[in-house]
C-alpha positions as CSV (number, residue, x, y, z in Angstrom):
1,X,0.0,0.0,0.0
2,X,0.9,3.4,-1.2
3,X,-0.3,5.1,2.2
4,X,2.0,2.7,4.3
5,X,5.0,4.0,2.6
6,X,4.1,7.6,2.6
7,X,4.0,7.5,6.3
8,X,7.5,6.3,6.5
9,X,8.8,9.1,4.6
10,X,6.5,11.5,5.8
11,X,9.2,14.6,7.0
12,X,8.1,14.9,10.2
13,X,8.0,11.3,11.3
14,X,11.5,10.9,12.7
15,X,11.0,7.6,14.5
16,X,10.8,4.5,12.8
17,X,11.7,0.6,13.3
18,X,10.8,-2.2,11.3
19,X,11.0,-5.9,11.4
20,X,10.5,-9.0,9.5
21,X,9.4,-12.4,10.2
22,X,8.2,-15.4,7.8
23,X,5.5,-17.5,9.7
24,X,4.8,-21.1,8.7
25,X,1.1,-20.7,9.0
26,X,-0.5,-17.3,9.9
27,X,-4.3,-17.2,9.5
28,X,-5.1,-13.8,7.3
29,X,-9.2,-13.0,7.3
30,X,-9.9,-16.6,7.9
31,X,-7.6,-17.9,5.9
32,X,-4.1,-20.1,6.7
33,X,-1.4,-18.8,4.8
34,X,1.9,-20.7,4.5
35,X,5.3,-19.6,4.7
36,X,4.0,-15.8,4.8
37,X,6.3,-13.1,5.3
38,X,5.0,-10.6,7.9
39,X,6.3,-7.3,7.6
40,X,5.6,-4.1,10.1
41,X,6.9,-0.9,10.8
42,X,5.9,1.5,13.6
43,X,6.8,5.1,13.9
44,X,6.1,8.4,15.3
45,X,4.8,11.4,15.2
46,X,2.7,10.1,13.1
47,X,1.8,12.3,9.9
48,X,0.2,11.5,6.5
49,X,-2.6,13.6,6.3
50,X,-4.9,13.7,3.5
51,X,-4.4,16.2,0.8
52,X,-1.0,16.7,1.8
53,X,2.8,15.8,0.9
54,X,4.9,14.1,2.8
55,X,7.4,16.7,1.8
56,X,7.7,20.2,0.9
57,X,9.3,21.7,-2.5
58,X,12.2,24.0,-1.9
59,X,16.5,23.5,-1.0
60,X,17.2,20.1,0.8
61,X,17.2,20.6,4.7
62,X,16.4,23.9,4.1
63,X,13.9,23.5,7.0
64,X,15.0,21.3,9.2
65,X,14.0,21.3,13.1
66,X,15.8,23.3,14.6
67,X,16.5,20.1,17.3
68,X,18.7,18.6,14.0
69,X,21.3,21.0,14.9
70,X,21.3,22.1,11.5
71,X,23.0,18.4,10.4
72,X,22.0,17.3,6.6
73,X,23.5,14.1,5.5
74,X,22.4,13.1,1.3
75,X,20.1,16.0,1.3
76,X,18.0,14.8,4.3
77,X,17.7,16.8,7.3
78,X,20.0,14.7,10.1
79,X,19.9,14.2,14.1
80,X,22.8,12.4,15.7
81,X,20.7,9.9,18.0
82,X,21.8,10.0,21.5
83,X,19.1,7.5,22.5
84,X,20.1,4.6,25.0
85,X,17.8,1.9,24.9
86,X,16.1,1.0,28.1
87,X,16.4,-2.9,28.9
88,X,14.0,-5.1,27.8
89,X,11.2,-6.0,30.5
90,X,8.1,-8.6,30.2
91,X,6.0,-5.6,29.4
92,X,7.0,-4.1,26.9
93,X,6.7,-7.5,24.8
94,X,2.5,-7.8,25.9
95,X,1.3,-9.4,23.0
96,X,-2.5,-8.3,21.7
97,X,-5.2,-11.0,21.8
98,X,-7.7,-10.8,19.7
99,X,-11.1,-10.0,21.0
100,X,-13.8,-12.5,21.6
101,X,-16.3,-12.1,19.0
102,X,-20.3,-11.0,20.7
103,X,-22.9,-13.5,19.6
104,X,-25.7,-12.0,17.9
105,X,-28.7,-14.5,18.5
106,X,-31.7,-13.8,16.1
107,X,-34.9,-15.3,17.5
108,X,-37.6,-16.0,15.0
109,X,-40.9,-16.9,15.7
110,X,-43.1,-19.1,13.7
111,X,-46.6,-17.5,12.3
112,X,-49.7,-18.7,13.1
């Protein structure tokens, strides 16, 4: 998808990870798929709003935050990361389950 990749690149995103994993079987909308490769990213801020660009004309890194300190690197604006992981703890690997789907009973009753 088009949108999934404009949010990546979207200028003001400046957080992003991605991984990769090939599943055996993975069920996808009811149906088992085998040996599918499962791709995500996250990132933040997030961005990619309708009837915009991801990016505005003009000189490369000619507006870049002023947090950047002014870096560009191949005409992108750059920020020398000084982030130090945090270690790893059982909650911040809480997998989603997926909800339990409601019943809906229809009760019909005969005509006399």
């Amino acid at each position: 998808m088009c949108t999934h990749y404009t949010q990546i690149v979207w200028a003001t995103t400046n957080k992003i990870g991605c991984a990769v994993n090939t599943c055996q079987k993975m069920t996808v909308w009811g149906e088992v798929w085998e040996n599918a490769v499962y791709f995500v990213c996250n990132y933040s801020p997030k961005g990619n709003w309708i009837g915009e660009a991801p990016y505005k004309n003009g000189r490369p890194c000619s507006e870049c935050p002023p947090s950047y300190g002014g870096s560009c690197r191949n005409n992108l604006c750059y920020r020398e990361e000084t982030y130090t992981p945090k270690p790893e703890t059982d909650e911040m690997n809480e997998v989603e389950t997926a909800p339990i789907p409601e019943e809906n009973h229809v009760w019909l009753q005969p005509r006399v």
